[in-house]
N, C-alpha and C positions, 0 to 999 in steps of 0.2 A: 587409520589413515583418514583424515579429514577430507581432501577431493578428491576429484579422480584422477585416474592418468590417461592418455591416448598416447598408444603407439602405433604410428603408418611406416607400412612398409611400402614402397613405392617401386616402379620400374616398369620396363615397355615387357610387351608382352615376351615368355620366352626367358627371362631372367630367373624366375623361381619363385616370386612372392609368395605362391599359396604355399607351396612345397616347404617354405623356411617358415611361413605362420608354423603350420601345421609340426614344423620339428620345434619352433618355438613353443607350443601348446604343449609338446611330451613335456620339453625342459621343464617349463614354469610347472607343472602337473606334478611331478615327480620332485621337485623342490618345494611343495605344498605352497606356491604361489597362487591363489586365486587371480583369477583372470577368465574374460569371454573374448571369443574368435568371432569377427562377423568379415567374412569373405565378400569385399563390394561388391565386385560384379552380381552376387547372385539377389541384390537389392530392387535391381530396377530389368532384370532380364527376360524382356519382353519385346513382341512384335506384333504393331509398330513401336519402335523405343521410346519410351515415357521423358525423357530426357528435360523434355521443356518446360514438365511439370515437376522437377525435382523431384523425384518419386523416390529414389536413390536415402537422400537425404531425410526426407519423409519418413522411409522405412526403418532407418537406423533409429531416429528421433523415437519412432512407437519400440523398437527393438531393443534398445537401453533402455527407455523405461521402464521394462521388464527387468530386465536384468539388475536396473539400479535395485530396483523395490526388493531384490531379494538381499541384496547388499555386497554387490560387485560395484566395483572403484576401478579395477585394471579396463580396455577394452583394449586390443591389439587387430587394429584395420588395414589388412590389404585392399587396391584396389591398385591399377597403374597410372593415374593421377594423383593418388591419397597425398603424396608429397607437396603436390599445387592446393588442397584444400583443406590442409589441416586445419585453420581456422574456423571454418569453414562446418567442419566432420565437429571441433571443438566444442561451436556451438548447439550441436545434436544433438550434442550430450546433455545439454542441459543445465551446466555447470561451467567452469573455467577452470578443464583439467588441466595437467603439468603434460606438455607434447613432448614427445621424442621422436622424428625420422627417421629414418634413411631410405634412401635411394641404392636398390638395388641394380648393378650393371651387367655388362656380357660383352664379351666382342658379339662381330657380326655372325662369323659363323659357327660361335654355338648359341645361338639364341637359334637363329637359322636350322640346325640338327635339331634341336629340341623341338622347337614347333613342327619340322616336318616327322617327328614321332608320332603328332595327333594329330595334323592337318594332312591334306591331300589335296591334288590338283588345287583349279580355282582357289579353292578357298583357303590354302596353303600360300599360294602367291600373294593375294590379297594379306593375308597376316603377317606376313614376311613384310608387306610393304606398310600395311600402319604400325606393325612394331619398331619398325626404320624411322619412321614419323614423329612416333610417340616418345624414343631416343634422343632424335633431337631437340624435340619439345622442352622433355625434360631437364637435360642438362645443359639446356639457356636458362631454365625459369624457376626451377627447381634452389630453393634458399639456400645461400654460401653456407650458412650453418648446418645442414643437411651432408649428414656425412654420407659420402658414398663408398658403396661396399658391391666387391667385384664378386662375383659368384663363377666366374669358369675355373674349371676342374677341382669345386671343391663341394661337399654332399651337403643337402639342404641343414642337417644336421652341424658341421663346422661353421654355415654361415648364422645359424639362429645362438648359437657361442658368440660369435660375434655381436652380433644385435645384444643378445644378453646383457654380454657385459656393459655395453653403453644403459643402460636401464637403472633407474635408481630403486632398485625393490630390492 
């Protein structure tokens, strides 16, 4: 392979991204596809949030590097914006990989069920309510080319089959 590739998985919170990386990682693992996982959120997850220092971005930049030098080309990036900054994540890398999207979905009330698995009071309402946010954000801004892929009632597993096959490897 001559460049690399980026794959973002995108979606408001409560959709499954890390869940479908993470079933994406066995797939590709087990079909002797090389590849590295870097979960955004856990880039920049601090307080107060770094945000205005692109710290996020920053991380990934020193975090591939690593990973190029060993000679990884795949990278596959959750975060719940990764779909607005693929360019963005692109440029991180160092290179001018080949991008792939998608925009993972949910109705309202199983994203809703799902987060109140791991949230509670306050901070369950609150998540309920930027993940509503971040929903809509999304599927205004989020690029018509950007295929979108529903995740209710189906296991993190059948939607990373999905993602798959869009995949040129």
């Amino acid at each position: 392979m001559d460049g690399s590739e980026l794959v973002v998985i995108g979606g408001r919170s409560g959709v499954g991204k890390s869940s479908v990386a993470s079933a994406l990682h066995a797939l590709l693992r087990v079909a002797g596809v090389q590849h590295a996982v870097v979960e955004g959120d856990a880039l920049d997850l601090a307080w107060p949030a770094p945000w205005e220092h692109r710290l996020g971005m920053r991380n990934l930049t020193a975090i591939w590097a690593n990973y190029r030098e060993l000679g990884y080309r795949r990278l596959i990036y959750s975060n719940t914006v990764s779909v607005l900054e693929a360019d963005e994540l692109a440029g991180a890398m160092g290179d001018s990989p080949r991008i792939t999207g998608v925009l993972l979905t949910a109705a309202d009330d199983v994203v809703d069920a799902r987060l109140a698995a791991r949230e509670s009071g306050a901070e369950l309402a609150a998540h309920v309510e930027r993940s509503a946010r971040a929903a809509r954000r999304l599927q205004a801004d989020a690029p018509s080319w950007m295929p979108r892929i529903a995740t209710d009632g189906r296991t993190p597993a059948e939607v990373a089959r999905t993602v798959a096959d869009l995949l040129p490897w």
